[in-house]
N, C-alpha and C positions, 0 to 999 in steps of 0.2 A: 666447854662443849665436848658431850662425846662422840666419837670417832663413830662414823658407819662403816668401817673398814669391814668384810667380813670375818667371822674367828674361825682358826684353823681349824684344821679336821684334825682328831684325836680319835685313840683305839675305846672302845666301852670297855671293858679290862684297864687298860691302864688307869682310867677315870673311874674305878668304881662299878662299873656296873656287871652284869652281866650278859654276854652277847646273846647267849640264847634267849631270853629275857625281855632282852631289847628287840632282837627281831621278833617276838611274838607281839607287841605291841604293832607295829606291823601286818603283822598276817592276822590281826581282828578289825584291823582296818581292812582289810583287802575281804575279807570275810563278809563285811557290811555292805562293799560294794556291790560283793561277787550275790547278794541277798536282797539288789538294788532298795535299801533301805538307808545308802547313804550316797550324793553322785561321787562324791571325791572328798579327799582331804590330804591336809599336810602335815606331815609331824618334823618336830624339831627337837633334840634333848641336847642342853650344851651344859658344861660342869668346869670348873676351874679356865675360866677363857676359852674353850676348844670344843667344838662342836662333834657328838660323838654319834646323833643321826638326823638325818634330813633329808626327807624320804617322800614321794608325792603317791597317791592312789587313787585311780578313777580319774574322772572326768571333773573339768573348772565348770562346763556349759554342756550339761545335759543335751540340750537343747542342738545343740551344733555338734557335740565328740568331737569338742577341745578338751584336751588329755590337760588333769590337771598340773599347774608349774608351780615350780619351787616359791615364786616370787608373788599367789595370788595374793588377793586382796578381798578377806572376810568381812561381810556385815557384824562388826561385833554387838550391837545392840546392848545388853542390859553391864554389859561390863565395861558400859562409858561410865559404870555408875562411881567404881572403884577410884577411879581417875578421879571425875569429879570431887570427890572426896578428899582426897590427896589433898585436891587446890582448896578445899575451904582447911585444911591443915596447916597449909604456907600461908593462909592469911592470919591464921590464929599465929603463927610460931611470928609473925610480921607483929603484931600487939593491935592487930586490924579489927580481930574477931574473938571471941570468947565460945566456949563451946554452950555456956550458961545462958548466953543473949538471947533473949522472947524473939523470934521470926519478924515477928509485928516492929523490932527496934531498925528495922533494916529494909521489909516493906510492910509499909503503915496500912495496905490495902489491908492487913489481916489485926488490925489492931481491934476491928469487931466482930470477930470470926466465931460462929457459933457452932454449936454441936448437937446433932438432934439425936433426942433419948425414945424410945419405942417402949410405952406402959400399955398392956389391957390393948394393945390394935390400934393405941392411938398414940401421935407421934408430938413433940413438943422439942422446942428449941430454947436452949437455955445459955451463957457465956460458960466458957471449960473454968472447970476449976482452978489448971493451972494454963498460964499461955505454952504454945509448943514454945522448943527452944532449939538453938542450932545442933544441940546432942540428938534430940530428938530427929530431926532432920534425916541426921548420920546412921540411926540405928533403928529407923522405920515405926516409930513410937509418935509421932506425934497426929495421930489420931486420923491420918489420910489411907484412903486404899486407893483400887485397882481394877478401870472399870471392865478389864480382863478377866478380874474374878470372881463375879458372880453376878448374879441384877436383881440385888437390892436396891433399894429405893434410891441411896446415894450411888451406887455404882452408876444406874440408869442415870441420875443426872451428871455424872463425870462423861457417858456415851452422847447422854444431847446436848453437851457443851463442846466436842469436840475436843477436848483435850490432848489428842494425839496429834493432831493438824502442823503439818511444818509451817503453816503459814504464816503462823503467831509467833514475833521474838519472844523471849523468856519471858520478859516483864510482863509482856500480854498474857501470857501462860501463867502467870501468877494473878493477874488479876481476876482473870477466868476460874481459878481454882479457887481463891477468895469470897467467891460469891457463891461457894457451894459446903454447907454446913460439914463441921467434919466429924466422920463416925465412929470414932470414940475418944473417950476422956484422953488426952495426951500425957502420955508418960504411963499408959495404962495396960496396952495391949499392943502386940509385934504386928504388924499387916506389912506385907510388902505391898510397897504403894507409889503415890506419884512425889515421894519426898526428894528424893536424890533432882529430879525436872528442877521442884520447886529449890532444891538448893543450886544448882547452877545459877537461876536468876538472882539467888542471894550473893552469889560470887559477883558478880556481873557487877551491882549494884556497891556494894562493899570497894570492889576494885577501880570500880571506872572503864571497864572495860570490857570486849563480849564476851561472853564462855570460852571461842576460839581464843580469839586473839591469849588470853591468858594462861589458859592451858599451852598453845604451843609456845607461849613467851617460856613457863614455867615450868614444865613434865616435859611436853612431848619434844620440842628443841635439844633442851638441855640431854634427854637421855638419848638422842639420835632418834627418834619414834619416826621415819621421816615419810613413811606411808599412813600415821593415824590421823584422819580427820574427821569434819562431818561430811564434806563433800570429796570425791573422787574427782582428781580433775580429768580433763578427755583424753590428754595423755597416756592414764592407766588406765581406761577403759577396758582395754583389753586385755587386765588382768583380775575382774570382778570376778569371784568364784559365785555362783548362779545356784539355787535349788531345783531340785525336780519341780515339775508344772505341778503336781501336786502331791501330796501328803501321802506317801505310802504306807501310814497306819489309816488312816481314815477318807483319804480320797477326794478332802477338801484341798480345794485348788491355793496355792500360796500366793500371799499378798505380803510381799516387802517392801521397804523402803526403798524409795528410788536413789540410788547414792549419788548418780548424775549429776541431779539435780539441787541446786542450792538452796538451801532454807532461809528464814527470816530472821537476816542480822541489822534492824535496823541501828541505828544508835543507841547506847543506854545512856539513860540521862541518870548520872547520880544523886542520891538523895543520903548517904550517909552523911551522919557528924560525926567526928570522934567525942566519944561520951568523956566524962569525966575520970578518971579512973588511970591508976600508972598499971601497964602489963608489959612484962619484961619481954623483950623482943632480941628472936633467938635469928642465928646466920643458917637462913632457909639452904644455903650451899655446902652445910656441914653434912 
């Protein structure tokens, strides 16, 4: 287990860096504030074990002018995706997972999963040529997007499926995403999309276990992570850093996730077998 101790305070010179350098990293944070284009933020640079800045700007709560603290606690959103990733890495190094396996060997919801082709204004649903596979998954190839980006016809049905809903465990999130054709050949074209979602529920499934639960058995434990999860408990409430009420390029009011609040971990019922096949299984603690 590693240590949460904190790491010492070290010169930016002696670690390499440059102090002038270093404080101007700084003073374009305080720049963004001072431009109310950002409430607050906190920076950190640590190098050889020793922390060489750690510095807060602005406000955690617009809303109230609580000045922000060293110790917030950020919405990360899209960079649970890295994470996730990780853990479908320690199952493969486990001889659990193959980065080769069809999506469909792990949940079978997507074992008829179609792909709709657009000829001449008219649209037609055909099987993909190839099944997506867990590489795909990883590297946003396996023919899903992001009903974020754009409303296309499948984007529109990724919005009236609710796809974003905390109230659906993973599984349900896969099944939900199963029933909606996907928009292009896999292994064809990059989309950033709803893959990484659908590979947690593969973790899930593969493991026996929830997304949480294994992630903090496996990453976030192990490395000390001891503030990352999906829910903040009441505890830290009062360390939530907040955004402006709204969008200071465009003036659309922000709508986040409520970290409060707990999401949909019911149980995962496993459905893997281990297939046939010897894969050499490596020491996930090396």
């Amino acid at each position: 287990m590693t240590s949460t101790k904190p790491l010492p305070l070290g010169s930016a010179r002696d670690l390499g860096f440059c102090p002038q350098r270093t404080r101007r990293l700084v003073e374009v944070l305080q720049g963004e504030v001072g431009k109310a284009r950002l409430p607050g933020a906190v920076a950190l640079i640590a190098r050889r074990g020793q922390v060489l800045l750690h510095e807060t700007v602005g406000q955690q709560d617009p809303s109230s002018n609580v000045p922000m603290g060293l110790d917030a606690i950020f919405r990360i959103y899209s960079m649970t995706k890295p994470i996730v990733s990780v853990a479908a890495m320690v199952l493969m190094e486990r001889g659990q997972l193959l980065l080769s396996d069809p999506v469909a060997q792990h949940l079978p919801e997507f074992e008829d999963i179609q792909v709709t082709t657009h000829i001449g204004g008219h649209s037609a649903q055909h099987r993909p040529r190839q099944a997506p596979t867990v590489q795909d998954l990883l590297r946003h190839t396996a023919g899903l997007t992001y009903e974020i980006l754009g409303s296309e016809p499948i984007q529109r049905q990724y919005s009236q499926a609710q796809l974003a809903s905390r109230e659906r465990n993973n599984r349900e999130f896969a099944q939900a995403l199963a029933a909606i054709p996907l928009r292009f050949e896999p292994g064809t074209v990059w989309e950033y999309s709803r893959a990484t979602d659908l590979l947690g529920a593969l973790v899930e499934v593969v493991s026996g276990q929830s997304l949480g639960a294994f992630l903090q058995e496996n990453i976030l434990g192990p490395l000390g992570m001891v503030d990352t999860s999906f829910v903040v408990p009441p505890e830290k409430h009062h360390r939530i850093a907040e955004p402006f009420e709204k969008d200071p390029d465009g003036g659309i009011a922000m709508r986040l996730i409520d970290v409060r609040e707990s999401v949909a971990l019911k149980p995962v019922a496993p459905v893997w077998r281990p297939p046939a096949r010897t894969t050499p299984a490596f020491c996930s603690a090396c």
